[in-house]
C-alpha positions in Angstrom: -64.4 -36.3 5.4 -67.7 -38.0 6.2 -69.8 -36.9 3.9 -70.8 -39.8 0.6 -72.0 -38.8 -2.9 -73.8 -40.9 -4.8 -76.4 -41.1 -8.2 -77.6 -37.9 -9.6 -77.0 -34.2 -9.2 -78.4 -31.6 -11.2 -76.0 -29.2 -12.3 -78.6 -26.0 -12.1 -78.1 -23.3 -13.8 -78.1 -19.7 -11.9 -81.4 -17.7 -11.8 -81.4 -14.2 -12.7 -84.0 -11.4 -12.0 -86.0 -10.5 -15.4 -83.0 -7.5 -16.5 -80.6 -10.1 -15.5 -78.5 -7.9 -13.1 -78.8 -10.1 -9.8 -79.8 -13.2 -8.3 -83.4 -14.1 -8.2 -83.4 -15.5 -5.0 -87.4 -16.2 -4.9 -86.8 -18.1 -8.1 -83.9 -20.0 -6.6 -85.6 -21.3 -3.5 -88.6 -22.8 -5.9 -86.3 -24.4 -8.0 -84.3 -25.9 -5.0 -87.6 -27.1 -3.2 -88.7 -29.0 -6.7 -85.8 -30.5 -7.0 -86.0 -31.9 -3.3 -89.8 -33.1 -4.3 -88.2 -34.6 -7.2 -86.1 -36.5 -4.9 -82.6 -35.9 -6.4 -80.1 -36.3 -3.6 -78.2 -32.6 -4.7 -77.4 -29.9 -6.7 -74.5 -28.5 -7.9 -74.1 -24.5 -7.9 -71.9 -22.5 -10.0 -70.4 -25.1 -12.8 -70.6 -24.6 -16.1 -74.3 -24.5 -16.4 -74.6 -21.8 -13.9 -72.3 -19.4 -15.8 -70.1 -19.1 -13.3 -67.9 -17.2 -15.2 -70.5 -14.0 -15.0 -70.9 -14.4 -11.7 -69.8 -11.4 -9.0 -68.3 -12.0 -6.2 -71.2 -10.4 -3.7 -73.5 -12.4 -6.4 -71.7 -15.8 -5.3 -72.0 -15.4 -1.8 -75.5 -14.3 -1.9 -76.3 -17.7 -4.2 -74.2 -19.4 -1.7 -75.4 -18.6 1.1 -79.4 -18.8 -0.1 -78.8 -22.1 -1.1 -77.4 -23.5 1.6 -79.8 -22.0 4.3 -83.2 -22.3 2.1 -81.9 -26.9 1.4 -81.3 -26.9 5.1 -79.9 -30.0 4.7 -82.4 -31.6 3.5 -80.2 -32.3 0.1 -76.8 -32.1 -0.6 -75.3 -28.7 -2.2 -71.8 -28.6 -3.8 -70.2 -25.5 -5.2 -68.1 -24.7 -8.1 -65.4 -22.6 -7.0 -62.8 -22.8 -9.8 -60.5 -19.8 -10.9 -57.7 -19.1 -13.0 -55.5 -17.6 -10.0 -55.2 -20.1 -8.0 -55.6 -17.7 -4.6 -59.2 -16.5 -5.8 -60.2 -20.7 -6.2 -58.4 -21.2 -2.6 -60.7 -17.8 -1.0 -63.8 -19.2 -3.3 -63.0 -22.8 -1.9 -63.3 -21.3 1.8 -65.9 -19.1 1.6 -68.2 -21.8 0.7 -67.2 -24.4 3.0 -67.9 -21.9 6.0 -71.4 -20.6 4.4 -71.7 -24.7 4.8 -71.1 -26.2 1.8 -71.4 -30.2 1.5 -68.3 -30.6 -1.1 -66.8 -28.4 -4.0 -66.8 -29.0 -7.8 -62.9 -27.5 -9.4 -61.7 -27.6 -12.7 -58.1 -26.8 -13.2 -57.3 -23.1 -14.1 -58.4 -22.0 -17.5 -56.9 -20.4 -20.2 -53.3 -20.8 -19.3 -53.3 -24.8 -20.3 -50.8 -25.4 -17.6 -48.7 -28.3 -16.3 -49.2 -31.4 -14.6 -47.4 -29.9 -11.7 -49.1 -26.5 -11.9 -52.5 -28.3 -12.0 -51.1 -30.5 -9.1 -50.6 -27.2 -6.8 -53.5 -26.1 -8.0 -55.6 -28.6 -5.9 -52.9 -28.6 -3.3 -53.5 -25.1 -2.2 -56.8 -25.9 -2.1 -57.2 -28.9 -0.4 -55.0 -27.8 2.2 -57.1 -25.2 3.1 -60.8 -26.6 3.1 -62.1 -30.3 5.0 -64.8 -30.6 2.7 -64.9 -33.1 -0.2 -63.6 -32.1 -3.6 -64.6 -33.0 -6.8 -62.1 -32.6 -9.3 -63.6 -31.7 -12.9 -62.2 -32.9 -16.1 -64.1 -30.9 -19.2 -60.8 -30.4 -21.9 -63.9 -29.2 -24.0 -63.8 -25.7 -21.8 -60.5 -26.1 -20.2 -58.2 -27.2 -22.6 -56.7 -29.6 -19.9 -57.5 -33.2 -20.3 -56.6 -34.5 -16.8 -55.0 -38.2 -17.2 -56.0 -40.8 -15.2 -52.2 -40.8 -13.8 -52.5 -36.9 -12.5 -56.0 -38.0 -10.9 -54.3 -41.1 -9.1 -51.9 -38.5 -7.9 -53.8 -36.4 -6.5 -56.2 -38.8 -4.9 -53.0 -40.3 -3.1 -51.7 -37.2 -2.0 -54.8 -35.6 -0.6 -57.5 -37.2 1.6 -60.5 -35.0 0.3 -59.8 -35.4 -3.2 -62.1 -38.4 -3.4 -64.8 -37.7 -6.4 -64.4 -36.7 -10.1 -66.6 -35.1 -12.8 -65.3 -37.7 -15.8 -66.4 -35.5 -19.2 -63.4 -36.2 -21.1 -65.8 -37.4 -23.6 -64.4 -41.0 -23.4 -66.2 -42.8 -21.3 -63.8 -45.4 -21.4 -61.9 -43.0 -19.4 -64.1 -43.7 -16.2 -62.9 -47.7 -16.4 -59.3 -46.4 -16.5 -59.6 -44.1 -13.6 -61.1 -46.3 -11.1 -58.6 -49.0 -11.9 -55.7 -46.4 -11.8 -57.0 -45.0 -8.3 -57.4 -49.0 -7.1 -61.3 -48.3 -6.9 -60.1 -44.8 -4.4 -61.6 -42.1 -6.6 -65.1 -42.2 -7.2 -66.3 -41.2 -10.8 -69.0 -38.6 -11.6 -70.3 -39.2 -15.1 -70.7 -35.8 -17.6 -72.0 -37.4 -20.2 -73.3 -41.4 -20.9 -74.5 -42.2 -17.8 -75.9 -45.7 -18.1 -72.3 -47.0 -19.5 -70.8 -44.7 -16.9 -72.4 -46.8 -14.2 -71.6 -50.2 -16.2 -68.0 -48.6 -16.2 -67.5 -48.2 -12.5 -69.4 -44.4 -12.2 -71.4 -44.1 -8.8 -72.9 -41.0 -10.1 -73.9 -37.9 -13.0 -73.4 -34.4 -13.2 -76.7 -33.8 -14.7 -77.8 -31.0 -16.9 -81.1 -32.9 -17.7 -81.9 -31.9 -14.0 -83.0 -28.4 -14.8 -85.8 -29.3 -16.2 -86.5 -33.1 -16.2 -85.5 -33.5 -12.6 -87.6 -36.8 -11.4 -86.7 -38.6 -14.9 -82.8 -38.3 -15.0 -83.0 -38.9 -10.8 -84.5 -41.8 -10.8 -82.6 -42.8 -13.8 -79.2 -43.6 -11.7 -81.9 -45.9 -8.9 -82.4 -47.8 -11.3 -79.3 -48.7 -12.7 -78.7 -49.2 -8.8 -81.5 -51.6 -8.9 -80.3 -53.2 -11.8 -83.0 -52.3 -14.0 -81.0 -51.4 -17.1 -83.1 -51.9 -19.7 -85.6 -48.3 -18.1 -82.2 -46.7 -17.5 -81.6 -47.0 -20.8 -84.9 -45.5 -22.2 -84.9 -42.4 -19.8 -80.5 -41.8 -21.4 -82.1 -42.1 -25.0 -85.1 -39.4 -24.9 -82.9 -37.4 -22.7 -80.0 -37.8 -25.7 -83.0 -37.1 -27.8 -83.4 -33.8 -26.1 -79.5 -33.1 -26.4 -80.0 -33.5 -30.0 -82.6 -31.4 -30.8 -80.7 -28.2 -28.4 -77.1 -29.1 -30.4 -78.5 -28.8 -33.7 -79.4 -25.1 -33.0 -76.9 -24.0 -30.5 -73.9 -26.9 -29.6 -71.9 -24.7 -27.8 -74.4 -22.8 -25.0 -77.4 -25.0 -25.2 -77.4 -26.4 -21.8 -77.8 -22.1 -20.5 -79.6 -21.2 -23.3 -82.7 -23.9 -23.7 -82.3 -25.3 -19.7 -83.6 -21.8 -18.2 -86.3 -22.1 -21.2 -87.1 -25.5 -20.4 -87.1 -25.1 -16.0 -89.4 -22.0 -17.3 -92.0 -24.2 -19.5 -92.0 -26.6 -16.6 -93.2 -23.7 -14.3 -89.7 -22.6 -12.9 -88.0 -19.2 -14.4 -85.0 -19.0 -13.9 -84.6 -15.5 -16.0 -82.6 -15.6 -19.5 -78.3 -16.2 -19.7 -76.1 -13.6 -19.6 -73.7 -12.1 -22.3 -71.7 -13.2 -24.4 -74.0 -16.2 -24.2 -76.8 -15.9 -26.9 -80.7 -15.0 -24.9 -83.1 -17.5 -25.4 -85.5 -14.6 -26.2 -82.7 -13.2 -29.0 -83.3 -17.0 -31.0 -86.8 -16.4 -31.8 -89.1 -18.4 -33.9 -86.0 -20.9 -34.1 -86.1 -21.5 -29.9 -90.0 -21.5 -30.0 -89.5 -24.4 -32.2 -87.3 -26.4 -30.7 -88.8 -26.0 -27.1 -92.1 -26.9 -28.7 -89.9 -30.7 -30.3 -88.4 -30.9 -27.1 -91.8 -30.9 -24.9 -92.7 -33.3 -27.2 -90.2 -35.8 -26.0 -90.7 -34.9 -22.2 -94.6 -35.6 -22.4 -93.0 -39.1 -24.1 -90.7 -39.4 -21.2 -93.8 -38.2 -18.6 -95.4 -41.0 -20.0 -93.0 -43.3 -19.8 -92.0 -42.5 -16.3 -95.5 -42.4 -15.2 -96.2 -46.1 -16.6 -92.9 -47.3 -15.0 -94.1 -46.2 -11.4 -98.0 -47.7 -11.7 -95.5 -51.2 -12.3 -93.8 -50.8 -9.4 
């Protein structure tokens, strides 16, 4: 397992076709190429952003397998591949390491709320059947499974390509507690917080920002690499901004719902979210508002970013 992930991925949500009934494959290879000129070092297909859950199988592969051919390398491309039966996740796990896959992204099955030792063979069955990295991914917020940092150190002992983990338990204290429980092994993903991720231990984000402020929330974790805190900082608090202004509306689906909006006002439509999720064009005067706050704080963060660079 050769392969090294570091600083931030965008977490991109899936584009659909303007009746949403497939993948919008035009759509997905602009988006891909502007997040390449944005210079963020990957993507991450098929988490929660991307819906996963409405996803068909021949959809998946043809996502898949677009992605991976139209990066060409030239970025790195994880997959989420998570399922509630745990020989669906193994056959999803496979598929994508042969269409060439970089690493996966697995949460532990949904719904059920099972054991430590069901979530343990879980990631067994899967890890003994693909090379590729894994990230594990701890969200108790849509799994109802908070993974402790004792099942994490587990499971990075016990399997050589269970080496990364999506933290976004909420706590970001959580990050300190893993690397010191894994001896410094695992390497944390921050979902949420990323500047006191990185200050934590974190050598990298999950990013929803991504989607539509790709360069900004990028270059956000080179900086903290460089030490430079202080415009780290900034970029976290209008991008918390942004998070603000979606969660008042819509807490629960915002990151679908406003992120295809947003990619769209920044020239890249991605089509509208699928059911039960609520359409950006069903919200109205309400979404025309917000997006119109929310561009706001982008041309503030434009501004920002472009007075940063001329001091470089």
């Amino acid at each position: 397992m050769s392969k090294t992930f570091h600083g931030s991925y965008t977490v991109a949500v899936t584009p659909f076709t303007g009746d949403g009934n497939d993948i919008c494959t035009d759509s997905l290879k602009n988006f891909l190429d502007w997040q390449i000129e944005c210079r963020v070092p990957g993507v991450i297909l098929l988490g929660s952003t991307g819906e996963f859950l409405t996803i068909t199988e021949s959809e998946r592969r043809k996502l898949v397998e677009c992605a991976i051919r139209h990066v060409d390398g030239r970025m790195d491309v994880l997959v989420g591949t998570m399922n509630a039966f745990t020989p669906t996740a193994v056959r999803y796990s496979r598929e994508a390491e042969d269409l060439g896959a970089d690493g996966l992204m697995i949460i532990p099955p949904y719904y059920y709320t099972p054991t430590e030792d069901e979530i343990f063979n879980y990631y067994r069955a899967i890890a003994e059947q693909v090379a590729i990295p894994i990230m594990l991914y701890n969200n108790p917020f849509t799994s109802n499974i908070d993974m402790s940092p004792q099942l994490v150190a587990r499971l990075t002992k016990a399997f050589k390509n269970i080496r990364y983990i999506k933290e976004a338990s909420m706590d970001v204290g959580r990050v300190f507690d893993i690397v010191e429980e894994t001896g410094g092994t695992m390497n944390v993903f921050a979902g949420e917080r990323p500047v006191e991720s990185f200050q934590l231990g974190a050598v990298g984000y999950v990013n929803p920002f991504g989607n539509y402020i790709p360069y900004a929330t990028s270059r956000l974790w080179d900086l903290l690499d460089d030490g430079n805190i202080d415009a780290a900082k900034q970029i976290q608090r209008l991008a918390i901004q942004i998070d603000h202004v979606i969660a008042e509306g819509h807490p629960r689906y915002g990151h679908q719902c406003y992120s295809k909006a947003l990619a769209a006002a920044a020239g890249y439509p991605m089509g509208d979210v699928r059911a039960p999720l609520t359409r950006f064009s069903d919200l109205g005067g309400e979404g025309v508002q917000r997006i119109e706050r929310i561009a706001a704080l982008m041309k503030n963060l434009d501004d920002f970013m472009k007075d940063l660079d001329t001091r470089k």
